[in-house]
Every structure is written in C-alpha cells, then in structure tokens.
C-alpha positions as CSV (number, residue, x, y, z in Angstrom):
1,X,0.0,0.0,0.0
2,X,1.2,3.0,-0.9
3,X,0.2,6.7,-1.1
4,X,0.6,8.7,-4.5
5,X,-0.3,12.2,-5.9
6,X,-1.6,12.3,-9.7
7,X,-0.2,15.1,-12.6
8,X,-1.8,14.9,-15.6
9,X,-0.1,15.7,-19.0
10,X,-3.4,16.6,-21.1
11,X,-1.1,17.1,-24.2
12,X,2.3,17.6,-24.6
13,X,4.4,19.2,-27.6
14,X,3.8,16.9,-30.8
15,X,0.4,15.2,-30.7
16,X,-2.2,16.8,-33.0
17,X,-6.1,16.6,-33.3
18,X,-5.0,13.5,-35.6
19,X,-3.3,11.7,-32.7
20,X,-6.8,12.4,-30.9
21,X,-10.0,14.3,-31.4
22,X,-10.0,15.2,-27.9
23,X,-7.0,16.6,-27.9
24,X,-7.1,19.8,-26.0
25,X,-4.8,22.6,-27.0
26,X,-6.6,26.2,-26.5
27,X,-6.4,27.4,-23.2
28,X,-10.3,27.1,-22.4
29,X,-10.2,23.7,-23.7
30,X,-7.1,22.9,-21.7
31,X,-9.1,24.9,-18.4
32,X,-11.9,22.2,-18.7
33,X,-9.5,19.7,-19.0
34,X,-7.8,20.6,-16.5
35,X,-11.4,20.9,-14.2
36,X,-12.4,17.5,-15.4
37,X,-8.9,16.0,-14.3
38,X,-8.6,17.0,-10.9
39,X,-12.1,16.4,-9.9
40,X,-11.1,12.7,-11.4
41,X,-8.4,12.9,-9.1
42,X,-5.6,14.8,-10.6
43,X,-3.7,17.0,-8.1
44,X,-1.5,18.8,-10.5
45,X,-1.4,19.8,-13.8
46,X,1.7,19.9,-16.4
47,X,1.2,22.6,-18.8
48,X,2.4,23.2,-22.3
49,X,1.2,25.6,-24.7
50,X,0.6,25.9,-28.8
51,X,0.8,28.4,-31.6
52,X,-1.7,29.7,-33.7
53,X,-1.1,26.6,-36.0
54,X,-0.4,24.3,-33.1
55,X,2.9,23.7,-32.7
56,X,4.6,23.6,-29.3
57,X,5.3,26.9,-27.9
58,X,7.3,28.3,-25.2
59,X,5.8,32.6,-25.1
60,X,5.0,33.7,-22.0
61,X,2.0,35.4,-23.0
62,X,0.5,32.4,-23.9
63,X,1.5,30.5,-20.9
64,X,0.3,33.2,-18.6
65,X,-3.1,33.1,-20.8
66,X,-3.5,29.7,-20.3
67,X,-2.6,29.5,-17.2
68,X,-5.0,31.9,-16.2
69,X,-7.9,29.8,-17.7
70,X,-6.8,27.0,-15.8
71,X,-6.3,29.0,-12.2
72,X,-10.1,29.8,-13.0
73,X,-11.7,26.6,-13.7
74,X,-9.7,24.4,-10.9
75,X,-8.3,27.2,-8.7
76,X,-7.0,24.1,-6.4
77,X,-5.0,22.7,-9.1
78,X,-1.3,23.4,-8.8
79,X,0.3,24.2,-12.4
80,X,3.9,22.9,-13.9
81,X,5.0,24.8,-16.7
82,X,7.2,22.9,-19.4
83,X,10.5,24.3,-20.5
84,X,10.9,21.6,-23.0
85,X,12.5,22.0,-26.3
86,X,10.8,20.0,-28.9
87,X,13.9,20.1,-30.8
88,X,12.7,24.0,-31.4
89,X,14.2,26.1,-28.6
90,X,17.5,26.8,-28.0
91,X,18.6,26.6,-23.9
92,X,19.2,31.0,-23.5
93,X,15.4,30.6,-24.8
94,X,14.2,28.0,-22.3
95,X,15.6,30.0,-19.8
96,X,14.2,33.5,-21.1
97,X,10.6,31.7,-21.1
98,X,11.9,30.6,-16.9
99,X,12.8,34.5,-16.6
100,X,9.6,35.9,-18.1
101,X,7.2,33.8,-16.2
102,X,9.0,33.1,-12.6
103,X,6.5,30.4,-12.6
104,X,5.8,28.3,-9.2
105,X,6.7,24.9,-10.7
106,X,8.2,23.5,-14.0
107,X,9.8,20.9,-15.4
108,X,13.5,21.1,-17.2
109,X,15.3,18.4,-18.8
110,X,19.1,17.9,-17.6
111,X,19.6,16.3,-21.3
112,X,18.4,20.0,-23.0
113,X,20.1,22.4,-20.1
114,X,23.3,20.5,-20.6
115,X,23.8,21.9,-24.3
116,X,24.4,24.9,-23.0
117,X,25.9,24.4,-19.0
118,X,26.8,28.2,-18.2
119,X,23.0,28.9,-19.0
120,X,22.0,25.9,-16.9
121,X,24.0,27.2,-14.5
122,X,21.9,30.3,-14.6
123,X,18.5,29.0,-14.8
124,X,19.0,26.5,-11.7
125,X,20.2,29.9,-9.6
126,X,17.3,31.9,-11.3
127,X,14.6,28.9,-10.4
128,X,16.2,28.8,-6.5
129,X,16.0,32.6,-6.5
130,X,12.4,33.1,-7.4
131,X,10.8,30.0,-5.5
132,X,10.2,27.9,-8.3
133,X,9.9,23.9,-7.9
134,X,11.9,22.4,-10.9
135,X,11.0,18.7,-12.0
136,X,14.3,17.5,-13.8
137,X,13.4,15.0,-16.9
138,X,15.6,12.4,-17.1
139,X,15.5,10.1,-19.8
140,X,18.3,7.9,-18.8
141,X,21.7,7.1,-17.1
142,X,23.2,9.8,-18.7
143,X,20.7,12.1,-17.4
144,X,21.2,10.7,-13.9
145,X,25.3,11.0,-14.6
146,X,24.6,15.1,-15.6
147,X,22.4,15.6,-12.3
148,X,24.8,13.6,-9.7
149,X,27.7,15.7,-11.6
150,X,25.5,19.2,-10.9
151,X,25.1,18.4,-7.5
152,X,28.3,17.8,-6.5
153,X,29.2,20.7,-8.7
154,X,26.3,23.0,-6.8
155,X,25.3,24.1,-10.0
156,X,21.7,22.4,-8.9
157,X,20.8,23.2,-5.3
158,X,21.4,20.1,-3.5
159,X,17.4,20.8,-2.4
160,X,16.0,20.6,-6.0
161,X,15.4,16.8,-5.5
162,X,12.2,16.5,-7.9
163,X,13.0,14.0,-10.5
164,X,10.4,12.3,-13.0
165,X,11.7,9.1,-15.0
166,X,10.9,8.8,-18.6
167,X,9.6,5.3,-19.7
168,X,9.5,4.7,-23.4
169,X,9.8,7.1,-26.1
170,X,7.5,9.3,-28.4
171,X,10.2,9.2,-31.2
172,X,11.0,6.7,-32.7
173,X,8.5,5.1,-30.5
174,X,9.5,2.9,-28.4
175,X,6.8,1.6,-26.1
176,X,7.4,1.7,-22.1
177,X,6.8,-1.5,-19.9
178,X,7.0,-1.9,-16.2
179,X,10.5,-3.3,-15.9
180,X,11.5,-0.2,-17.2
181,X,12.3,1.6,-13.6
182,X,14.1,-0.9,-12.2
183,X,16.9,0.5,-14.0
184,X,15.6,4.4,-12.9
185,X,15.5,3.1,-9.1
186,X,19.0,1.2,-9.5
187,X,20.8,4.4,-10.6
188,X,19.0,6.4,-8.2
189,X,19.0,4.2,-5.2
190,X,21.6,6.7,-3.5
191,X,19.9,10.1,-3.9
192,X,17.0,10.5,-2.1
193,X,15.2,11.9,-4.4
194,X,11.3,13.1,-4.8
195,X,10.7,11.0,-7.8
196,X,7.5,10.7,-10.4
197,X,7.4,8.6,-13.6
198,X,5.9,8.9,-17.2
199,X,5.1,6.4,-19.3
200,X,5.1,6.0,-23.5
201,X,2.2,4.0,-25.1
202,X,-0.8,1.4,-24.1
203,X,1.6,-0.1,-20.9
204,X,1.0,3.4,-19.2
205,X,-1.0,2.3,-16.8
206,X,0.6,-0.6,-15.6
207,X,4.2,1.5,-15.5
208,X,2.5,3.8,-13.3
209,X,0.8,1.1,-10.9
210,X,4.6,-0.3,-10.7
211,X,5.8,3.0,-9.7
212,X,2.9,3.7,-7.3
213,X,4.0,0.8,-5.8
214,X,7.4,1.9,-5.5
215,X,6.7,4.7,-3.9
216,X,7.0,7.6,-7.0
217,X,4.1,9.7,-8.1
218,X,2.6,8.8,-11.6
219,X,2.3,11.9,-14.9
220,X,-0.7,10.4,-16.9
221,X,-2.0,12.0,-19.9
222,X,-2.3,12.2,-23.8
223,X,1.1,13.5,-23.6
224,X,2.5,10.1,-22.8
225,X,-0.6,7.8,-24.1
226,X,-4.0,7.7,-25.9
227,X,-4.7,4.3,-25.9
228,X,-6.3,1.7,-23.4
229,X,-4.1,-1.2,-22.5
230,X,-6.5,-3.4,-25.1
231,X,-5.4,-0.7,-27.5
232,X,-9.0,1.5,-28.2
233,X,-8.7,4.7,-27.6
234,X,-9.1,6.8,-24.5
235,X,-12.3,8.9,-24.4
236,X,-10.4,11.8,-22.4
237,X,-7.9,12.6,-20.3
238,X,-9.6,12.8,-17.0
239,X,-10.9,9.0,-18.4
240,X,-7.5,7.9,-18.0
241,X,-7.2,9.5,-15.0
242,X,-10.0,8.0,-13.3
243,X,-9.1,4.9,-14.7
244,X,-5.8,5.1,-12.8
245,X,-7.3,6.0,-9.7
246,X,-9.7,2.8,-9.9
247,X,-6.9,0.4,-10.8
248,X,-4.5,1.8,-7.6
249,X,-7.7,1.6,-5.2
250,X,-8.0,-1.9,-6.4
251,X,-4.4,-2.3,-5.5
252,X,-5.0,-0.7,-2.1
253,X,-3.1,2.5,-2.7
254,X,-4.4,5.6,-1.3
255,X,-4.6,8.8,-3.5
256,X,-4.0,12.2,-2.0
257,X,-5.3,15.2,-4.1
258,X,-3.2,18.1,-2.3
C-alpha cells in the first residue's frame, strides 16, 4: 500500500487533433480539462502551450493566458510549466521563457540544459531565487550521470530533488513496460530523491501502478498515451485518470489530491 499524488499531462508538444480528437490545445479547452482532471483525481497539472497553428510553444503570454484559464476553472490545481525544447528552442530561450514567467513549478530536462551548461548554471540559480519547484526529466543514465555531476558541482541546489523518469519514447516510439524503472531506481537508489514517472504508449498504466508501488508519483496523460491497454482509444484525459485511480484503489493505494 502506498500513497501517490496524480499530474496529468493533457497534451504535450507533438500530438495533434489527428493523434486524438479530444485533444485539447486552447487554453479554455485545456481549463476544462484541467477541471475535469482533478475532480477525477488529478492534483496537479503539467502545462504546455501551442501556436496559432499548433505547434509547441514556449511565449510567455500564452503561458500566462492559459494559465490563467486554468487557475479559473480548478483554482485548487497546482500548475507545472514545461521548459521543453521540442527540438525547437534553443537553452538561452528555455531560460528567457523561466525569466519571463518566474512560474511556481516547472519541469527542465538535464539532457536539453546540458547543451548549454553556463546557461543551466543560470536557470537553476534563477529557479532557486524566485521560488520555483523544478521537475528534472531524465531520460536515462546519462541524465542521472549530468544531475549527480551538478550536484556535487552545486550548480543544482542540493534541495531541487524533484526528478520524473521517462519510460519509453515518443520518437521513434518505443513503447514503455513496467521493468523499465528498475533500472531508474537502480541508478537512483543513493539520492533521495522526490521522484514521479511517465510512461510512453498502451503499458501506461501498468508502468504507473509499478511505480505507485514503488513509492513515485505517476504523470498520466495524452502527452504520454492515448490508448487503453487493449489498444482502443481513450475517451479523455480525466478518463485515464480516473481509470488510474480505480486500478490503484483496487491495489490498495491511497490517493491524495493536495
């Protein structure tokens, strides 16, 4: 038995209305998303914004837009910005989107920041300055190699211990199964850190029981996965996420909403 906090990715940087019609990618459709989620259980939600054509965005105005919409339609649901690249931006412009917005929470991947590590060096201090709770993405062992090397470098406050392990991959896609953390939790095991997991493809659910189980926090969403395990399509993303609550009740685990 376990107990576990939900964030729910309701779209992510590549998926289009042809990935799934119920894709949501304006701010009011990502606000009632973001309502529908936490009422299904959803405690958190992690934000990314689109362009007038769609693609993946990182302006501030239209992260403090949407952001906005979604403090208004679940004003209990805490909000991680993205400072993902998408193989568009450039680190100095991950970090200007970090300066403009001085958001509360957002996620940054050691794999992008290390391109560049004298900006890295000043996002982490700008993040530590301003309050804000940074998520670091790690994809792999090398990932984990970069963050043990910041710490002991303290060029990432040895108190930014929020991790989230990526299972799987959008591109080429390579779909995630449950074994997949061992290897997270193996190169890990020393660090005591405040992990949460993601999950690529129809296995997303049973990855994020495993890691429930482990004692992370599970990232559902289209982001990740629009499929059931049988391989149908999800109806929504607060489906899923009610879905995921139903299967760790069943499992005994207790969810806590805030």
């Amino acid at each position: 038995m376990a107990e576990y906090q939900i964030m729910v990715a309701p779209n992510g940087a590549r998926r289009q209305r042809r990935d799934h019609p119920a894709l949501p990618l304006s701010p009011a459709e990502l606000a009632q998303e973001a309502a529908d989620c936490h009422r299904a259980g959803a405690a958190a939600l992690h934000l990314h914004v689109r362009d007038a054509q769609g693609r993946h965005s990182l302006d501030a105005g239209r992260y403090r837009e949407a952001m906005a919409a979604v403090a208004e339609a679940a004003p209990a649901m805490a909000i991680q910005i993205t400072t993902e690249s998408a193989g568009i931006y450039t680190p100095d412009q991950q970090f200007a989107c970090l300066q403009a917005l001085r958001p509360a929470a957002a996620s940054v991947s050691v794999r992008e920041m290390a391109q560049a590590p004298e900006i890295a060096t000043r996002a982490y201090a700008l993040c530590a300055e301003t309050g804000t709770q940074v998520q670091h993405i790690l994809y792999g062992d090398s990932c984990v190699a970069q963050l043990q090397t910041w710490y002991r470098a303290g060029v990432i406050p040895d108190a930014m211990r929020d991790v989230i392990f990526v299972l799987g991959k959008y591109a080429p896609p390579v779909l995630a199964q449950p074994q997949d953390l061992s290897g997270f939790l193996s190169a890990t095991r020393t660090m005591d850190l405040n992990w949460s997991l993601c999950a690529f493809g129809r296995q997303e659910r049973a990855c994020l029981l495993a890691g429930i189980a482990a004692g992370g926090n599970p990232r559902i969403g289209f982001e990740n996965n629009v499929e059931k395990p049988e391989g149908d399509p999800l109806a929504t993303n607060a489906a899923s996420v009610a879905a995921l609550v139903t299967a760790a009740s069943a499992a005994g685990h207790i969810l806590r909403k805030g």
